[in-house]
N, C-alpha and C positions, 0 to 999 in steps of 0.2 A: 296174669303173669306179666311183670316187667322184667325184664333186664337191660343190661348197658354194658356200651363196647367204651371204655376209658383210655384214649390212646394216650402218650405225653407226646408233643411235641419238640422233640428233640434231635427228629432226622427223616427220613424217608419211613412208609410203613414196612415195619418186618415183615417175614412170612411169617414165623412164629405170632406177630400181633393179627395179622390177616387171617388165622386161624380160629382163632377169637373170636374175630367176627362175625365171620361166617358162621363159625357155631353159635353164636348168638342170636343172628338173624336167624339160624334155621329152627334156633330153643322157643323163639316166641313166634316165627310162622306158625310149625305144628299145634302151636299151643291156643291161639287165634288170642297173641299177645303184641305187648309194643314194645321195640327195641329202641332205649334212648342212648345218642350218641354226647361222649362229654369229654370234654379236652383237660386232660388233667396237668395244670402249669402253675400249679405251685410254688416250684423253683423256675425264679427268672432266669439264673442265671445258665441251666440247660437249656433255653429256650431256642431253635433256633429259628432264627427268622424266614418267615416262610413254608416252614411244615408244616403247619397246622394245614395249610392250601394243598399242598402236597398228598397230604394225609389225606384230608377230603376227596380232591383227585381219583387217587388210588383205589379206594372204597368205591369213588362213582367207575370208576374202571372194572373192578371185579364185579360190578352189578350188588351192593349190599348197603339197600338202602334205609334207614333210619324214618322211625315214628314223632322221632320229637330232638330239637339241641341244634344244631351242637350248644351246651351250657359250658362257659369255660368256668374252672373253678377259681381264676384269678379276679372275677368278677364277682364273687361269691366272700369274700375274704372278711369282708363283717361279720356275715353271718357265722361263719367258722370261728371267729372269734368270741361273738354270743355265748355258742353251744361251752365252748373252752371255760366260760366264766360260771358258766353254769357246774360244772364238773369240777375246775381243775382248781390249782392253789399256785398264786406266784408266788418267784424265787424270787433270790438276791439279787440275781442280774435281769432283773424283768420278763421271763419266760414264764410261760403257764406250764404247770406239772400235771399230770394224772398218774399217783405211783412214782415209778422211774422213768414212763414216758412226758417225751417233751410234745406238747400239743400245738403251742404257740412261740415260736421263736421269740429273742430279745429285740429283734427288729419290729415283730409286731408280726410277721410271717407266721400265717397258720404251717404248721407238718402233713405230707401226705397223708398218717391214720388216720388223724381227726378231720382232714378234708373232705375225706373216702366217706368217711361214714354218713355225718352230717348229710352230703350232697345224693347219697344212698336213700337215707331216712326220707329226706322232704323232697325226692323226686320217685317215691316210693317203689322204688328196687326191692324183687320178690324174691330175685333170684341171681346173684354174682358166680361169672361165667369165666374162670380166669384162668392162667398156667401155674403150674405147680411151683415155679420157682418164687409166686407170692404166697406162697401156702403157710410160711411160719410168718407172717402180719395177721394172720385170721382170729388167731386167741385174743389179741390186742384190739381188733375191731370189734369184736364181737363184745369184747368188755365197754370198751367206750359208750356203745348202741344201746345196752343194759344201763349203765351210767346216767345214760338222756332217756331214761323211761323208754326207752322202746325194744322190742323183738330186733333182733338183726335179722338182714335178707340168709337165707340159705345159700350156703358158699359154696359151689362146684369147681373143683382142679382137675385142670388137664393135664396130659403130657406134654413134654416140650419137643421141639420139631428139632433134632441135633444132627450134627456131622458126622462123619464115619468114625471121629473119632470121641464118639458121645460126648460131645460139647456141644452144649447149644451153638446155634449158627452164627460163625462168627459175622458182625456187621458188615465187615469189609469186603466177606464174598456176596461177587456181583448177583450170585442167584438167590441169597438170605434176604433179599428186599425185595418186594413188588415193582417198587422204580428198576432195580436190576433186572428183574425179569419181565417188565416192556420193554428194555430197551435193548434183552438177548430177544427179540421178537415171539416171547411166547404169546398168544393170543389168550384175553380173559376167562372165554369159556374153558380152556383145558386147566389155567391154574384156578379155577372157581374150581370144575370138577375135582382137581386133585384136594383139595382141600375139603371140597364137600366127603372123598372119601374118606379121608382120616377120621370125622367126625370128631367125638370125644373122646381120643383116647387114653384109655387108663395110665396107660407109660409113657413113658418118651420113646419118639419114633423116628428113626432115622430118614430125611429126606433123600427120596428119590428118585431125583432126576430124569433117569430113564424114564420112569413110569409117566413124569412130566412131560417129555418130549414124547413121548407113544401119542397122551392125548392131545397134545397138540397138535401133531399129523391127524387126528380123527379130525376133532375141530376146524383142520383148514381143511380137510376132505368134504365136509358137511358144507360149506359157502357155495356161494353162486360164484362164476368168474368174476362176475359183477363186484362184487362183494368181498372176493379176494382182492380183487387190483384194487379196489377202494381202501382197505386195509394197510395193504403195501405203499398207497399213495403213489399209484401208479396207472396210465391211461388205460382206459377197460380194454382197449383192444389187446392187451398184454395178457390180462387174465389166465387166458387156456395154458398161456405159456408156464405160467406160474406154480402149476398142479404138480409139477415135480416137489416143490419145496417142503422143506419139513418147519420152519418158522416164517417167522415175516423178515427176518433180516438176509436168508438166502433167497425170500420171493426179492429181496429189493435188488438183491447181489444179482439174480436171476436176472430181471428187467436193465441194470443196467448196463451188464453185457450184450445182449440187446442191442439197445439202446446205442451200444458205442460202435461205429462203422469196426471191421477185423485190420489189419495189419495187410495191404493186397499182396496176391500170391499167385502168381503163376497155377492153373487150374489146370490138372494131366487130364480133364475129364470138359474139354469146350464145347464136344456135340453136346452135351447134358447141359449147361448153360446159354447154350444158346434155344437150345427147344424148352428150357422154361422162362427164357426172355419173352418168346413167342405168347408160351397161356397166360403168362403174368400181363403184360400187355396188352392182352385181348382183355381179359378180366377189369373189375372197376379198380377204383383205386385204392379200397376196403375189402380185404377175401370176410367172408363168415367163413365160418367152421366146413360144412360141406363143399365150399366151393374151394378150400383150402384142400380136404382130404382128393377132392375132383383130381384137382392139379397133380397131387403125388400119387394118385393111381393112375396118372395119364403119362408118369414121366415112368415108373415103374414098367406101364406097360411095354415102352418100345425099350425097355432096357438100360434105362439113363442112373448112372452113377449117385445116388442120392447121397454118398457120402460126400463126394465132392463138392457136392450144391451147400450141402449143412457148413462145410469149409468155407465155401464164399460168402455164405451170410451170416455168420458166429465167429467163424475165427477156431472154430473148436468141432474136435472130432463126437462129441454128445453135450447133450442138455435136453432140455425140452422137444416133444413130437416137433419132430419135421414140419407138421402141415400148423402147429401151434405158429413156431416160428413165420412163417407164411402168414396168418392172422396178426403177427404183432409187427411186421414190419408195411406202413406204407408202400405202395406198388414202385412210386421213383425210388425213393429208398432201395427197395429190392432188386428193381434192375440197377441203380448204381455200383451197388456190391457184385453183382455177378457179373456186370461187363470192366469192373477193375480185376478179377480174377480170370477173367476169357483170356 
């Protein structure tokens, strides 16, 4: 079993092509097959500069890796014009015919059909994995295929991934792109998962969202602190703090509030800041986790104000565990903000 994932480069990967993929990767894992990856750029003139890397990117980002390629087809263009002369008849204005299709531009440019096929044939594609909205090209490859002596691959259509308002997704929303959706911080594993659940499916399928952002909460629930903060691009000792967030762009939002001294405020609650000046000061200059939770059952026990303290050191009446916050700030750090609020 081969198949292939044909991106064009013409902009960031869709989700709709990212679907693709994956179903492609997962049509020749089960099958103990090779998935060949092939940049279909034919037309220069959509090309844009850089997506192809983009594209690449991306793919290595969802985890969906390739057997063989990337083959671009603009390197291929001889040969596509071989197969052409083999089959077709020029016109008047120097373009090669097959029937009523144009196979060979008057420039000397092969057409996507006869690209498709040709590059199908001699990279022996068993099986083309694609969305439904290339499904009326199929009669026409398949003729060409037959043309050049050969069987065509068997064509599988999928659904297309649309908006509420059964339109495919439009390019310009930020969540119809994989680039859009690193940079709303979804994490790989949940949009792999969501898209490994679509699988093939028969119809078009409304994306959604929600269901997106659920498994991205699993996903950053599943990491180490370690592993978070490294994600968020953010110091490990932030980590614990970060376990509230539901993507990586609120763990960043998260850490750099943090991160930022609060606005100082007059603190109705100074016995409470002064007896956590006391354990923090005693303590190293790093709390771990336990000697963080120590400190808030030691200030709990004599009855000290703990909203007030989370005041002095955020600025904000919630966010992150108390003793998190304790873990992600430095101990001068710590006492600076509670004796500007004393």
């Amino acid at each position: 079993m081969r198949v292939r994932f044909a991106p064009s480069p013409t902009g960031s990967l869709h989700l709709g092509g990212a679907l693709t993929a994956v179903a492609n990767r997962r049509f020749a894992d089960e099958r103990d097959g090779a998935l060949v990856l092939r940049i279909d750029d034919t037309d220069p003139a959509r090309v844009e500069p850089g997506s192809e890397d983009e594209i690449l990117d991306d793919l290595a980002w969802l985890g969906v890796s390739w057997d063989e390629g990337p083959f671009r087809q603009s390197e291929r263009a001889e040969r596509h014009r071989e197969a052409a002369e083999e089959i077709g008849v020029p016109d008047d204005e120097g373009a090669v015919r097959f029937g009523r299709a144009t196979l060979v531009r008057p420039d000397g440019r092969p057409t996507y059909p006869l690209a498709s096929v040709v590059d199908d044939l001699d990279l022996g594609i068993t099986h083309v994995i694609r969305g439904q909205d290339l499904l009326p090209s199929t009669p026409l490859q398949e003729e060409i295929a037959r043309a050049l002596g050969a069987e065509p691959p068997e064509y599988v259509h999928h659904g297309l991934l649309v908006g509420d308002d059964g339109r495919k997704l439009s390019k310009r929303a930020r969540a119809a792109s994989v680039r859009g959706l690193r940079e709303l911080g979804l994490p790989p594993e949940a949009v792999r998962a969501y898209l490994e659940e679509l699988g093939l499916p028969r119809g078009d399928v409304h994306f959604d969202e929600g269901r997106l952002r659920r498994l991205a909460v699993e996903a950053l629930g599943a990491l180490s602190d370690g592993e978070l903060a490294a994600r968020a691009g953010v110091d490990v000792r932030l980590g614990p703090a970060l376990r509230g967030a539901r993507d990586l762009a609120e763990a960043r939002e998260i850490a750099a509030r943090l991160e930022t001294p609060p606005q100082p405020a007059s603190s109705h609650s100074p016995e409470t800041l002064a007896r956590f000046a006391e354990l923090r000061q005693a303590a190293g200059e790093e709390l771990a986790p336990d000697e963080a939770k120590a400190v808030v059952r030691e200030l709990k026990a004599v009855g000290g104000d703990l909203r007030a303290l989370r005041l002095a050191l955020t600025g904000a009446e919630r966010g992150p565990e108390l003793w998190a916050v304790l873990v992600a700030l430095p101990r001068d750090e710590a006492l600076r903000r509670a004796e500007a609020a004393g």
